[in-house]
C-alpha positions in Angstrom: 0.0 0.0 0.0 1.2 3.6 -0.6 0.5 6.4 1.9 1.4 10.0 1.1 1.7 12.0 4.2 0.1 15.3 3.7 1.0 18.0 6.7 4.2 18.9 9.4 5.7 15.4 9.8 6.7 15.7 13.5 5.3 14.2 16.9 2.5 12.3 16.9 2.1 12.2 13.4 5.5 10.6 12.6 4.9 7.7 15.5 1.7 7.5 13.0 3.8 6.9 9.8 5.9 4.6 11.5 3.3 2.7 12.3 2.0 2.6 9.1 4.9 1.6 7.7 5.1 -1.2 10.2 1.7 -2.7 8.6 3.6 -2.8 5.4 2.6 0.6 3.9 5.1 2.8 1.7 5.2 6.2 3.2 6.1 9.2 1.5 6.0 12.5 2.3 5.1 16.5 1.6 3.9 19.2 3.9 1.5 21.1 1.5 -2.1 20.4 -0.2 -0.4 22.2 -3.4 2.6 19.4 -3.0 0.5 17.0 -2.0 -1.4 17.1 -5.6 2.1 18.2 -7.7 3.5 14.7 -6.8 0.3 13.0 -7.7 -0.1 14.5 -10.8 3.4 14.1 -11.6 2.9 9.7 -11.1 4.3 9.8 -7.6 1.0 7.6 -6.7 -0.8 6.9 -3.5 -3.5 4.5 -2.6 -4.2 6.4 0.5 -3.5 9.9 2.0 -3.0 10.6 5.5 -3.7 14.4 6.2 -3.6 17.1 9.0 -6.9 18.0 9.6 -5.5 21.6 10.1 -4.7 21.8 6.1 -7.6 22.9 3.6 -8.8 19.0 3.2 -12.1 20.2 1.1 -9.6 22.1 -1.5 -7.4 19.3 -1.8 -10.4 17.0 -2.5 -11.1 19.9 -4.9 -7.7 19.8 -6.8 -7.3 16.2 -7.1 -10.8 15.2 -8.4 -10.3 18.2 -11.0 -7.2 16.0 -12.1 -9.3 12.9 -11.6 -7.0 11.8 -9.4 -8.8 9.8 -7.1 -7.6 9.0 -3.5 -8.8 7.9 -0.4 -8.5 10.7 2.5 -8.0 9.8 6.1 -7.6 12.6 8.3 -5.6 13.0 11.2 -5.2 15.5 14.3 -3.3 15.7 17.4 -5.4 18.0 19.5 -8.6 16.2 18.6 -10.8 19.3 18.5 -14.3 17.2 17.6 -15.9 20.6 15.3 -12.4 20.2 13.2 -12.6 16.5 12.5 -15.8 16.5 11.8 -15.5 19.0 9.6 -13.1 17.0 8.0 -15.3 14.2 7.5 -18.0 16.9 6.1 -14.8 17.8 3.6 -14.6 14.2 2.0 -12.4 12.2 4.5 -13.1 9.0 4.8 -12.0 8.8 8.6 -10.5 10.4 11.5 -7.8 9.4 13.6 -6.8 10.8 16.8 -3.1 11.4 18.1 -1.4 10.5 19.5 -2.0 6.9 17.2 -3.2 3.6 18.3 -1.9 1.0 16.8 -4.5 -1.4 16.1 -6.7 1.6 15.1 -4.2 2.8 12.6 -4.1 -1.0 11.4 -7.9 -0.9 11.1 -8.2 2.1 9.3 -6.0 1.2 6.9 -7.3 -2.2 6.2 -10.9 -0.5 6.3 -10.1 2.2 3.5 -7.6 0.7 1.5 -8.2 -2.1 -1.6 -5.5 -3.8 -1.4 -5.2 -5.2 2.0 -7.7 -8.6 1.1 -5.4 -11.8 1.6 -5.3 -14.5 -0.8 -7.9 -17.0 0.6 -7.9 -20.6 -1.4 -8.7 -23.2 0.3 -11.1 -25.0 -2.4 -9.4 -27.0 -5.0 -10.8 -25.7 -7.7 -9.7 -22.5 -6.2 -5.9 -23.7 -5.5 -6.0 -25.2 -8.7 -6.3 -21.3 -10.3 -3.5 -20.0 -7.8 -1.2 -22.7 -8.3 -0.7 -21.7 -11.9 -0.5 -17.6 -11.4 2.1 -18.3 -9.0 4.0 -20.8 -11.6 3.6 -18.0 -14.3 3.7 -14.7 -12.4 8.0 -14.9 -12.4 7.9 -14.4 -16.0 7.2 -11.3 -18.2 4.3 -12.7 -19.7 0.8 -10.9 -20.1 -2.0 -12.3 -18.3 -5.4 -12.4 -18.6 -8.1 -13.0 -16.0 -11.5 -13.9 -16.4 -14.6 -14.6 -14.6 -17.8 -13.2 -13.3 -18.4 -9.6 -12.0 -17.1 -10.4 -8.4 -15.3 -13.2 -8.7 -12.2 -11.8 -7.3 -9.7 -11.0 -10.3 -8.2 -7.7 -8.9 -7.2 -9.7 -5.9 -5.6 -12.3 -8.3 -4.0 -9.8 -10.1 -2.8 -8.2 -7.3 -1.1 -11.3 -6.2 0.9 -12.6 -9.5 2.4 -8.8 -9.0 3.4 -9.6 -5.6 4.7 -12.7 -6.6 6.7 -11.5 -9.7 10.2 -10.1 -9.5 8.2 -7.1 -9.9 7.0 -7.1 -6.7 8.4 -3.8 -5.0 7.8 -1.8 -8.0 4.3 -0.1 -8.2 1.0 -2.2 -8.8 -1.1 0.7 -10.7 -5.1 -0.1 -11.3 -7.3 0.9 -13.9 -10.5 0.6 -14.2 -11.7 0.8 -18.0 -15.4 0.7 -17.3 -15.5 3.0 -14.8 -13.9 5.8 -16.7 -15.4 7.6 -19.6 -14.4 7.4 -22.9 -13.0 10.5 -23.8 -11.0 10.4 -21.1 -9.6 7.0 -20.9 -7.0 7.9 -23.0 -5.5 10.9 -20.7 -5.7 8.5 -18.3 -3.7 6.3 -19.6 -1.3 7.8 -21.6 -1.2 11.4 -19.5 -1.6 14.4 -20.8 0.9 17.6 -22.1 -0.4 21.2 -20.5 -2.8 22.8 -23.6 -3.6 19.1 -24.9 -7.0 20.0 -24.2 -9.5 22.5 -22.3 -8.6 22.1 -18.5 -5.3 20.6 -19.3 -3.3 23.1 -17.1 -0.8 21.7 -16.0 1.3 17.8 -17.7 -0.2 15.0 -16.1 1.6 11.4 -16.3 -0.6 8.8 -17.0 -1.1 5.1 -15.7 1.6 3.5 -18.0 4.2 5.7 -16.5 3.3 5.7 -12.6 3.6 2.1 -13.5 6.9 1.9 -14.7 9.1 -0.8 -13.3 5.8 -2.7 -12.0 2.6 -4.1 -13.3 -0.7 -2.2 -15.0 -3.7 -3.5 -14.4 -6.3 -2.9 -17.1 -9.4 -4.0 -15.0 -12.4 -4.8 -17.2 -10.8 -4.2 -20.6 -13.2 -5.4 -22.7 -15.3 -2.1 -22.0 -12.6 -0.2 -23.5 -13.2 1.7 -27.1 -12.0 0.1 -30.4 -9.8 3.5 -31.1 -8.1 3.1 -28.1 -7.5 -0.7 -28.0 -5.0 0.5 -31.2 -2.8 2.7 -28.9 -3.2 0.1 -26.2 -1.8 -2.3 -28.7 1.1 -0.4 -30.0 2.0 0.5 -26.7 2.1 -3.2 -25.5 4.1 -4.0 -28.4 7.0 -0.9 -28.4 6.7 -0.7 -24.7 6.7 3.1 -25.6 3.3 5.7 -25.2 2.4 9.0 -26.4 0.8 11.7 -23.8 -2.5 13.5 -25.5 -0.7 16.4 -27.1 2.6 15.5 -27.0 5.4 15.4 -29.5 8.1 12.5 -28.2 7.2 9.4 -27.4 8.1 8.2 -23.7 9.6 4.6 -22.8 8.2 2.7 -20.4 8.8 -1.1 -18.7 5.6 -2.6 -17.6 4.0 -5.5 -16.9 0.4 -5.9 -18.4 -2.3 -7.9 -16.5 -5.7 -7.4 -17.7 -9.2 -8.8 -16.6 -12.9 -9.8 -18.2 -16.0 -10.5 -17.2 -17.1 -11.2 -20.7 -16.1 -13.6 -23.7 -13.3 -11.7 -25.4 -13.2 -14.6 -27.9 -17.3 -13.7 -28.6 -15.9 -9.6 -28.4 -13.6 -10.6 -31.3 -16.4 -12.5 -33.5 -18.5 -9.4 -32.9 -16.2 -6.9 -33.7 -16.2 -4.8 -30.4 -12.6 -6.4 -29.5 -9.4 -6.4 -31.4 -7.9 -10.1 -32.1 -4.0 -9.4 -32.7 -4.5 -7.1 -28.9 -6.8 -10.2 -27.5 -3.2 -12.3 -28.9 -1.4 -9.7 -26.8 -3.2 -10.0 -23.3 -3.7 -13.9 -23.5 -0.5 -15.1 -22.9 -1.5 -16.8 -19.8 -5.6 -17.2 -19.2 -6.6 -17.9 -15.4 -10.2 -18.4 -14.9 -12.1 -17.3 -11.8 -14.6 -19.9 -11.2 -17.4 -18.1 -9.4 -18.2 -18.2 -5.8 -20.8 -21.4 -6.1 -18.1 -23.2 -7.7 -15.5 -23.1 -4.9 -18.2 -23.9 -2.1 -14.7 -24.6 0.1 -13.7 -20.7 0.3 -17.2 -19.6 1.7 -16.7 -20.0 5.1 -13.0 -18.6 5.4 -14.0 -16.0 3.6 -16.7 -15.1 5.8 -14.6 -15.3 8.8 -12.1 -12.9 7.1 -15.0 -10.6 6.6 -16.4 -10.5 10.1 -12.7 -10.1 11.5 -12.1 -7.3 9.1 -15.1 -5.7 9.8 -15.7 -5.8 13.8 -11.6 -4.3 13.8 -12.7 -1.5 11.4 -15.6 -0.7 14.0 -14.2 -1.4 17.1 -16.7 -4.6 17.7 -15.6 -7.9 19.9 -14.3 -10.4 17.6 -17.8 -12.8 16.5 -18.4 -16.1 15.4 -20.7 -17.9 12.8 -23.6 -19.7 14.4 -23.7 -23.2 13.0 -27.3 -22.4 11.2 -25.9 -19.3 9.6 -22.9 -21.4 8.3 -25.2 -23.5 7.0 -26.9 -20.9 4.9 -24.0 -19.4 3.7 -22.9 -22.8 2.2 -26.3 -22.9 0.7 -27.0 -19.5 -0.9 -25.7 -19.5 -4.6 -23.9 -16.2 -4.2 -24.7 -14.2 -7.4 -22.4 -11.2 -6.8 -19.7 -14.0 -5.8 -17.3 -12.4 -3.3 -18.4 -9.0 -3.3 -22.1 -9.9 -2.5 -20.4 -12.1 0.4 -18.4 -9.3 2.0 -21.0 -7.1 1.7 -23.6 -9.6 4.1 -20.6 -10.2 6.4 -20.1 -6.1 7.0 -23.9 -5.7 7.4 -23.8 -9.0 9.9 -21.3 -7.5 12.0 -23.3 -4.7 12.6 -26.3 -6.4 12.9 -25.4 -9.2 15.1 -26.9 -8.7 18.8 -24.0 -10.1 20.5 -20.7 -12.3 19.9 -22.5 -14.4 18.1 -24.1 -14.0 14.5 -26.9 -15.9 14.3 -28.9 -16.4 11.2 -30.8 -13.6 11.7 -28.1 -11.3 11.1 -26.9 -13.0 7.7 -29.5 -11.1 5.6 -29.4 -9.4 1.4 -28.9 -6.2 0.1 -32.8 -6.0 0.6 -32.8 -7.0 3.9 -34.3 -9.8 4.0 -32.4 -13.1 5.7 -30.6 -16.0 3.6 -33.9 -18.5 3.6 -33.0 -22.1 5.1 -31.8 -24.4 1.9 -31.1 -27.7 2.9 -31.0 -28.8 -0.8 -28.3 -25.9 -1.6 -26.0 -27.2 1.8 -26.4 -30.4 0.4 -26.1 -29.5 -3.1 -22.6 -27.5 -2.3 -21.6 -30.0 0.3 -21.7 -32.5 -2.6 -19.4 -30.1 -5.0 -17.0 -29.6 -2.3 -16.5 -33.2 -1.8 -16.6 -33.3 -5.8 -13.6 -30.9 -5.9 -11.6 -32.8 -3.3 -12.1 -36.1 -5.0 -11.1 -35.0 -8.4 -7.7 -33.5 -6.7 -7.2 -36.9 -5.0 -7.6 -38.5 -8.2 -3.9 -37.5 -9.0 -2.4 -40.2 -6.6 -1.6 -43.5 -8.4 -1.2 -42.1 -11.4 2.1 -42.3 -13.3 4.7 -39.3 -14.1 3.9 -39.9 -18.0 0.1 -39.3 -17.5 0.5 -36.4 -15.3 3.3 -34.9 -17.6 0.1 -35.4 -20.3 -2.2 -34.0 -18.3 -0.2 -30.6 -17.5 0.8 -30.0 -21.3 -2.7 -30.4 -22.3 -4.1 -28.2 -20.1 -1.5 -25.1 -20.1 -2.1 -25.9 -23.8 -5.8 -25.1 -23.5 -5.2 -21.8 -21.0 -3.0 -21.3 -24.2 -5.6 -21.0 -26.6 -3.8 -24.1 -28.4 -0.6 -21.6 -29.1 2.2 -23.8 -28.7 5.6 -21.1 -28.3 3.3 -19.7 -25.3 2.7 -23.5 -23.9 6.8 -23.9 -24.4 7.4 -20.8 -22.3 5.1 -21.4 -19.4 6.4 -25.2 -19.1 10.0 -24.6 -19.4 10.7 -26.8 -21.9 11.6 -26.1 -25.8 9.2 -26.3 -28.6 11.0 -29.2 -30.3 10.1 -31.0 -26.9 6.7 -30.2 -27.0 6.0 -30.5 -30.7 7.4 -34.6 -30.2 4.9 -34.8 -26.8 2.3 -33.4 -28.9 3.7 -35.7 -32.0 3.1 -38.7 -29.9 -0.3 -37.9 -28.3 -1.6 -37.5 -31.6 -0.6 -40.7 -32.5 -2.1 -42.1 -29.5 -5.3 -41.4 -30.7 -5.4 -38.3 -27.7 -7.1 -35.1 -28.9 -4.6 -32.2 -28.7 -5.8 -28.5 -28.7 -5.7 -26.5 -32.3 -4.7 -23.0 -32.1 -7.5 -20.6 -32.3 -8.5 -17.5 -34.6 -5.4 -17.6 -35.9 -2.8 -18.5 -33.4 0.5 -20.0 -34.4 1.0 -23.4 -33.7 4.6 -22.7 -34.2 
């Protein structure tokens, strides 16, 4: 996580930055609102600010949002005059903390604001099975591309190849493609030269440079224009980008992740999705299976949740009755993880004591998970499913397993046999004679699609 300090670093408010830093946070540091947003805007980068309450908090809100520069605020103050920090909070902060800090409260804050502080929770095979390869892949340089349902969890996968990579202390840099407009994705992404446009007053870098030396995230990239894909593409491909309205193209050394929740391979066939950039981001496909799929990460998951969310509040830790276990194993979980995090925070407030009964466990309408023996059943039965098929591995032999792995990278390949090569560390000679002798074997090997070389 990266925390700009905003305000007189001295006191109580450097114990605070150390003990930010001690919950893994990168600090960095300015004493004015007008530096504050200078070093954003110049791709210094901050997930979070910290800021003395005494500073202008509404103008700096102000400046960054007219940059689109988007930031959580937390504000902070020693005296704790109440009329200041809540007019802080009236100003746009997300929270107040008092100093001199609290540990555990700085820890919850952070946790509570930031988006990055989610662990990797896997504990279902066919959820292990997913990690397992990201973590085999995410040394290399290769682009990846994540799909699965709205929900499902893919920033959080993305988020852990890049902290898995040799990457991993160089930024990890967001975007959200659906969530910005069109006309100004490309600002966004590229930055901006001062006069490139009306309200361009000052250069702004964009996200491929406040990435450099880590990993870009292009979340939902499917929503993005057909124009822009282009640019996307020829940036992939030099590893250089253009700002709006400038004259020299800038290098820059990324890593490109990108997720779906749609069928790019449909996008292609319908013309709304370019297939040499689809070529580009597919290196590497992990799928997501969706919440109901991976019954065995429910539960730990939920107890995440609850701890997460009693912390944030300043609740007793609580525990899931056994009823309301049972109907969170047996609801089908549309909105996958988000919809589950979203019940646990509302449980935790809800619950009448340390223990969250049913009751408690309710939807965004407000009305309680209904009982569903036949879902518990109905997921117990895929969870034991799941296990069983990763049992089925033992008492096979080394040559059917070796099979079994160069099929399926094969297949996550889109049938694109140099990409296969790379990801299983072997040569394509080798894998051309495994493939060679499958075929043979009467065992149905995976054709490259739209296009892709088998070479």
């Amino acid at each position: 996580m990266r925390l700009l300090v905003v305000g007189q670093l001295n006191g109580q408010l450097a114990s605070a930055v150390k003990m930010a830093m001690a919950q893994g946070a990168k600090v960095s540091h300015v004493e004015t609102i007008a530096a504050a947003t200078h070093a954003l805007r110049a791709g210094q980068g901050a997930d979070l600010l910290l800021v003395d309450y005494n500073l202008d908090i509404a103008a700096l809100i102000a400046a960054n949002e007219a940059e689109r520069i988007r930031a959580p605020v937390v504000a902070c103050g020693v005296d704790s005059d109440a009329r200041k920090a809540a007019d802080a909070i009236r100003a746009g902060a997300k929270e107040f903390i008092p100093l001199p800090p609290d540990a555990e409260m700085i820890a919850a804050v952070l946790a509570a604001v930031s988006d990055d502080n989610r662990p990797m929770i896997a504990e279902d095979p066919a959820m292990r099975a997913v990690i397992a390869m990201a973590e085999q892949v995410a040394p290399s340089e290769a682009s990846i591309l994540i799909t699965g349902e709205s929900g499902s969890g893919k920033e959080i996968v993305a988020r852990h190849v890049h902290q898995k990579s040799r990457r991993s202390s160089k930024p990890f840099i967001s975007v959200n493609c659906a969530a910005i407009p069109e006309n100004l994705l490309e600002s966004e992404l590229f930055g901006h030269e001062k006069g490139a446009f009306t309200g361009a007053l000052a250069r702004r870098i964009g996200k491929f440079e406040e990435a450099n030396g880590g990993t870009l995230l292009l979340d939902e990239i499917s929503e993005m224009d057909t124009r822009l894909q282009a640019k996307l593409l020829r940036a992939i491909q030099e590893r250089e980008i253009d700002r709006v309205g400038g004259s020299q193209p800038v290098r820059v050394d990324i890593r490109i992740l990108a997720t779906s929740n749609r069928d790019l391979v449909q996008a292609v066939r319908e013309g709304t999705f370019r297939e040499d950039l689809l070529y580009r981001l597919n290196v590497v496909n992990l799928r997501l299976p969706p919440l109901r799929e991976r019954p065995g990460d429910i539960l730990p998951m939920a107890e995440f949740f609850i701890r997460k969310y009693a912390a944030a509040n300043g609740l007793p830790p609580r525990i899931l009755s056994a009823e309301a276990r049972r109907r969170l194993l047996g609801h089908r979980w549309p909105g996958n993880v988000r919809e589950l995090e979203n019940a646990m925070h509302r449980a935790v407030l809800l619950a009448s004591g340390d223990i969250i009964e049913e009751g408690a466990v309710r939807l965004p309408d407000g009305q309680p998970l209904g009982p569903s023996d036949a879902g518990a059943r109905a997921a117990q039965v895929a969870a034991t499913t799941a296990e069983a098929i990763s049992r089925s591995f033992v008492g096979q032999t080394v040559a059917a397993m070796e099979q079994q792995l160069i099929i399926d990278t094969l297949e996550h390949c889109f049938g694109n046999r140099t990409h296969a090569a790379n990801i299983l560390g072997i040569s394509i000679r080798t894998l051309r004679n495994k493939l060679k002798e499958y075929t043979e074997a009467g065992i149905s090997v995976p054709a490259p699609q739209m296009g892709a070389s088998a070479a």
